[in-house]
C-alpha positions in Angstrom: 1.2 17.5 -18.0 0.6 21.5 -17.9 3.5 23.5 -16.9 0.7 26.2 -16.0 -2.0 24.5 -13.7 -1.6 21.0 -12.0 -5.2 19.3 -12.3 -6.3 16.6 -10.1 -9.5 15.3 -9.3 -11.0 11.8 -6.8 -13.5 10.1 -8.4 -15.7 7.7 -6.6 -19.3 7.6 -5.4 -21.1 8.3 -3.3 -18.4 11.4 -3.3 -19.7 14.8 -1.4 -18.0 13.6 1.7 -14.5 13.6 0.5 -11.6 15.2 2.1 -9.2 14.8 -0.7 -10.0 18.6 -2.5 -9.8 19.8 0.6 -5.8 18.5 1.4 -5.4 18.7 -2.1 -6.1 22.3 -2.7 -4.4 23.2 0.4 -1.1 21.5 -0.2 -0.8 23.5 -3.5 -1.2 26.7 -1.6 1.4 25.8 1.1 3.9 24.6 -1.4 3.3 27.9 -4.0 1.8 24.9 -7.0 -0.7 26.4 -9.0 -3.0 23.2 -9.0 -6.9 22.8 -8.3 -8.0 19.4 -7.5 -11.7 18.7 -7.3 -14.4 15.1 -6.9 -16.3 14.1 -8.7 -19.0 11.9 -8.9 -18.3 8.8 -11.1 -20.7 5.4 -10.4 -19.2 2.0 -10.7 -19.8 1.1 -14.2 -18.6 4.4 -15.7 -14.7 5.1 -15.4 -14.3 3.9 -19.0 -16.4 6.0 -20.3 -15.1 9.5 -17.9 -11.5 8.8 -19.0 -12.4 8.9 -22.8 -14.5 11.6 -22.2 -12.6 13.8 -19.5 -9.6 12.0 -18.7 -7.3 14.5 -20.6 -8.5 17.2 -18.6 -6.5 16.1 -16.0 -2.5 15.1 -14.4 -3.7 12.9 -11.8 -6.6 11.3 -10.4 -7.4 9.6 -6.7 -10.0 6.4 -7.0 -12.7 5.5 -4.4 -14.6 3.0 -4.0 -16.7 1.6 -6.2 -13.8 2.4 -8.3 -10.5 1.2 -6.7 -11.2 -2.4 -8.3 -13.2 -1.5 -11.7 -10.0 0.0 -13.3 -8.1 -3.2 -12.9 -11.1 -4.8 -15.2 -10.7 -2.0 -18.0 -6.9 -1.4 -17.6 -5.9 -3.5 -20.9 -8.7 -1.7 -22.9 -7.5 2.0 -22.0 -3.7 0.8 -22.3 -3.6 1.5 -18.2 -0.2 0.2 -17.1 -0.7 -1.2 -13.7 2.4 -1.5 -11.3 3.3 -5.1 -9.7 2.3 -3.5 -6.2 -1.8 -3.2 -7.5 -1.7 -6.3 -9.2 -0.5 -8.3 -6.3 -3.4 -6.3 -3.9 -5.8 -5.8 -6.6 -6.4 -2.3 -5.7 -5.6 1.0 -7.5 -6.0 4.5 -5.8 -3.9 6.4 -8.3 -3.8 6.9 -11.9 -1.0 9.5 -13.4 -1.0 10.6 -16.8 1.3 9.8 -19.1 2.6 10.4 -22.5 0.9 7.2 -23.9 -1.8 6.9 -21.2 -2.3 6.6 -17.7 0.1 4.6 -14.9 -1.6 2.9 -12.3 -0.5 2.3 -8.6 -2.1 2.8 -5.4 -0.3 4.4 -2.3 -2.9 3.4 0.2 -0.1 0.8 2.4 2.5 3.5 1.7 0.7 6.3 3.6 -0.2 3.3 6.5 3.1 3.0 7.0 4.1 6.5 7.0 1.4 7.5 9.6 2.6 4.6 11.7 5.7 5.7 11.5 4.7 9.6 12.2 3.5 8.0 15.5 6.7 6.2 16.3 5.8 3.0 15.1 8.2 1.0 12.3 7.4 -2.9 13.7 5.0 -5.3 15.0 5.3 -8.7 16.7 1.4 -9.4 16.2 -0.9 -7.7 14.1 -4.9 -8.0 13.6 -7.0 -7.0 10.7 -10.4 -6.4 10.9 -12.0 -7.1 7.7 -11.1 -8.6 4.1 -11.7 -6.1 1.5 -10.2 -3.9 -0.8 -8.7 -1.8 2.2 -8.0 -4.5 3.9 -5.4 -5.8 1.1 -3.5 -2.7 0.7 -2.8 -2.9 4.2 -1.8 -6.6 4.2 0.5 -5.3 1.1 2.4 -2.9 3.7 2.2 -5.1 6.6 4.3 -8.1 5.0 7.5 -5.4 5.5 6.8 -4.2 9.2 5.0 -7.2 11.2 6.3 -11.1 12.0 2.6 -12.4 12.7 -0.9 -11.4 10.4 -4.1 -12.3 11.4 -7.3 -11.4 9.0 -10.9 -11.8 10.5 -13.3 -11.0 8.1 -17.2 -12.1 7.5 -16.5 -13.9 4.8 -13.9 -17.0 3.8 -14.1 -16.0 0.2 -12.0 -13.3 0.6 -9.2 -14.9 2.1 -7.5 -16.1 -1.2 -7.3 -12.6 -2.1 -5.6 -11.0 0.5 -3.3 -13.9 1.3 -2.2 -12.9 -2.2 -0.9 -9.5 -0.8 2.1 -11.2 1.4 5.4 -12.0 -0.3 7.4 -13.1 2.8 4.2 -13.8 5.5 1.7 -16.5 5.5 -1.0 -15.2 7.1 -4.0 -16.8 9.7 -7.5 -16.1 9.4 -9.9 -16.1 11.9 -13.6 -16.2 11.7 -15.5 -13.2 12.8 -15.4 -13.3 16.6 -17.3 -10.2 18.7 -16.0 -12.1 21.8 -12.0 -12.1 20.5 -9.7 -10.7 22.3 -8.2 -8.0 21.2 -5.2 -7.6 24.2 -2.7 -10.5 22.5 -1.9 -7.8 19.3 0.2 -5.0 19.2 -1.7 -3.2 16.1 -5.4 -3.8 15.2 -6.2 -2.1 12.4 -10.4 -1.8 11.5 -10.5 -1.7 7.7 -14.7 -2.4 8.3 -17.3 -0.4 7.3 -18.8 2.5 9.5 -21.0 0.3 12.6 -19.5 -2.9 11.6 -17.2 -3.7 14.1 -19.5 -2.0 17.2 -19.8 -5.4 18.8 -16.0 -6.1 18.5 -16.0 -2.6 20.5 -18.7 -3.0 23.1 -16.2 -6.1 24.4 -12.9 -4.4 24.9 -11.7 -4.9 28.1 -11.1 -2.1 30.6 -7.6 -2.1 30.2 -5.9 -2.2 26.8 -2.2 -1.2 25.4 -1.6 -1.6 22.2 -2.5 0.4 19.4 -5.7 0.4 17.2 -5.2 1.9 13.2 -9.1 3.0 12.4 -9.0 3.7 8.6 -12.1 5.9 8.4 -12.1 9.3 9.4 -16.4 10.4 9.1 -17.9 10.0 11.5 -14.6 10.1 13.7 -14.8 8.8 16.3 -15.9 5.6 15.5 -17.2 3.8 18.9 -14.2 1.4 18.6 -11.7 4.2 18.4 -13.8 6.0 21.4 -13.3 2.7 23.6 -10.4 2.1 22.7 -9.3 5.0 23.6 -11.1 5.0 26.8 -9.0 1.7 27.9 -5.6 3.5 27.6 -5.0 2.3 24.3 -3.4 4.7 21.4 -5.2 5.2 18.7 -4.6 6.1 14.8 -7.3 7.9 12.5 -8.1 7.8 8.9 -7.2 11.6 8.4 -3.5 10.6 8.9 -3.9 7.7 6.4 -5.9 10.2 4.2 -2.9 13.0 4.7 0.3 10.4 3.9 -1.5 8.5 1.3 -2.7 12.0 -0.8 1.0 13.3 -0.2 2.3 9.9 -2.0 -0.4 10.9 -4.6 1.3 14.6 -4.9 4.3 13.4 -5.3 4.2 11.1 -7.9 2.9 14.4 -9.7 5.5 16.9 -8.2 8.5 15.0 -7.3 9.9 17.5 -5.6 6.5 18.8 -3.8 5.6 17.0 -0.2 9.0 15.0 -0.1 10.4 17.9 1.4 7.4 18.2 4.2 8.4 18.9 8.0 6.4 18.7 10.9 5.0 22.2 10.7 3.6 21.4 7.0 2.0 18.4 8.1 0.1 19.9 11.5 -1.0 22.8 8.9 -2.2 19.7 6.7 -4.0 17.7 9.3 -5.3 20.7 11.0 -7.3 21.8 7.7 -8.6 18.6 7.5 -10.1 18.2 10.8 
């Protein structure tokens, strides 16, 4: 790894929407790092052939989808060592270089838990998932530690398999996707869906909610189930604070002395820049 210039870079695609250089870049020029961080386009099908052909050009790299699974396929080919956390949610969002290669670990449940925990919230009796994907897993992976009940409701019972995987100490339920469900009997509902998926889940929440609602994605923000949600008297959670804590988990494992050290005013300069 340079002593000169810290080089990062998310890889994923489609790409151009990506916040990452943006909080990246930023961090380095609040914490005097001399670092430049970038995305770039990379299709699924063609991180093999980037990290032969580029990979030594960097220190670090973030994964997006399509790509957060596809490394897991080509680790023992490129000599990736992948950490017992990915393997057990079969999801990567970080690759570090090393001497011999590249380590492989993702800190997606890590920075869930951390922007929980920026909003005052360490436990919950009751938690719902929306969704079963790759997302969805590195949540479960988190949740195991800081909830007594799980319930998944995805579209799809192939998926369950997968992310009942991701608990060590929980056995979770699954549910069948339900627009009608209601969503009052959980403390945390976190929406690991895609963009418009979960609209008809929104257009029934009740006039009067209280629990909190975790929306992973932050464009477009707000999504109409945060916006009702919110309406209801419900708290809500964005994707930019996942996006912040997870990419300061990512900066660390690069400058272990770097965002560790973060106080409040760091992080509101942080999230401010992003929105």
């Amino acid at each position: 790894m340079s002593a000169q210039l810290i080089r990062g870079a998310v890889l994923g695609s489609p790409i151009s929407h990506s916040l990452s250089p943006v909080l990246h870049n930023k961090a380095f020029e609040l914490l005097g790092v001399a670092g430049r961080y970038e995305a770039i386009e990379v299709q699924s099908g063609g991180l093999t052939e980037f990290l032969r052909e580029r990979g030594c050009e960097f220190d670090y790299l973030s994964l997006t989808m399509p790509l957060k699974e596809e490394v897991l396929e080509i680790s023992e080919a490129l000599e990736i060592e992948i950490d017992e956390l990915s393997s057990r949610i079969q999801s990567v969002n970080t690759l570090i270089r090393t001497s011999t290669g590249w380590s492989a670990t993702s800190t997606d449940g890590s920075g869930f838990v951390k922007a929980l925990a920026n909003g005052g919230y360490d436990h919950f009796d009751s938690v719902l998932v929306l969704g079963a994907g790759g997302t969805a897993r590195a949540v479960a992976g988190a949740l195991d530690a800081i909830a007594d009940n799980v319930t998944i409701m995805g579209r799809s019972v192939r998926r369950n398999a997968a992310i009942a995987s991701c608990f060590t100490k929980l056995t979770p339920e699954f549910l069948p996707w339900d627009d009608q469900i209601d969503l009052r009997s959980f403390g945390l509902i976190v929406n690991t869906t895609p963009s418009g998926a979960a609209d008809l889940v929104a257009d029934n929440i009740p006039s009067k909610v209280d629990g909190l609602l975790f929306d992973v994605l932050y464009k477009p923000w707000p999504t109409l189930i945060a916006r009702r949600w919110s309406d209801s008297g419900g708290k809500v959670i964005g994707g930019l604070e996942l996006l912040l804590y997870q990419g300061i988990d990512q900066i660390n494992l690069v400058e272990p002395l770097g965002l560790k050290l973060i106080d409040e005013q760091l992080r509101l300069s942080l999230i401010n820049t992003l929105r």
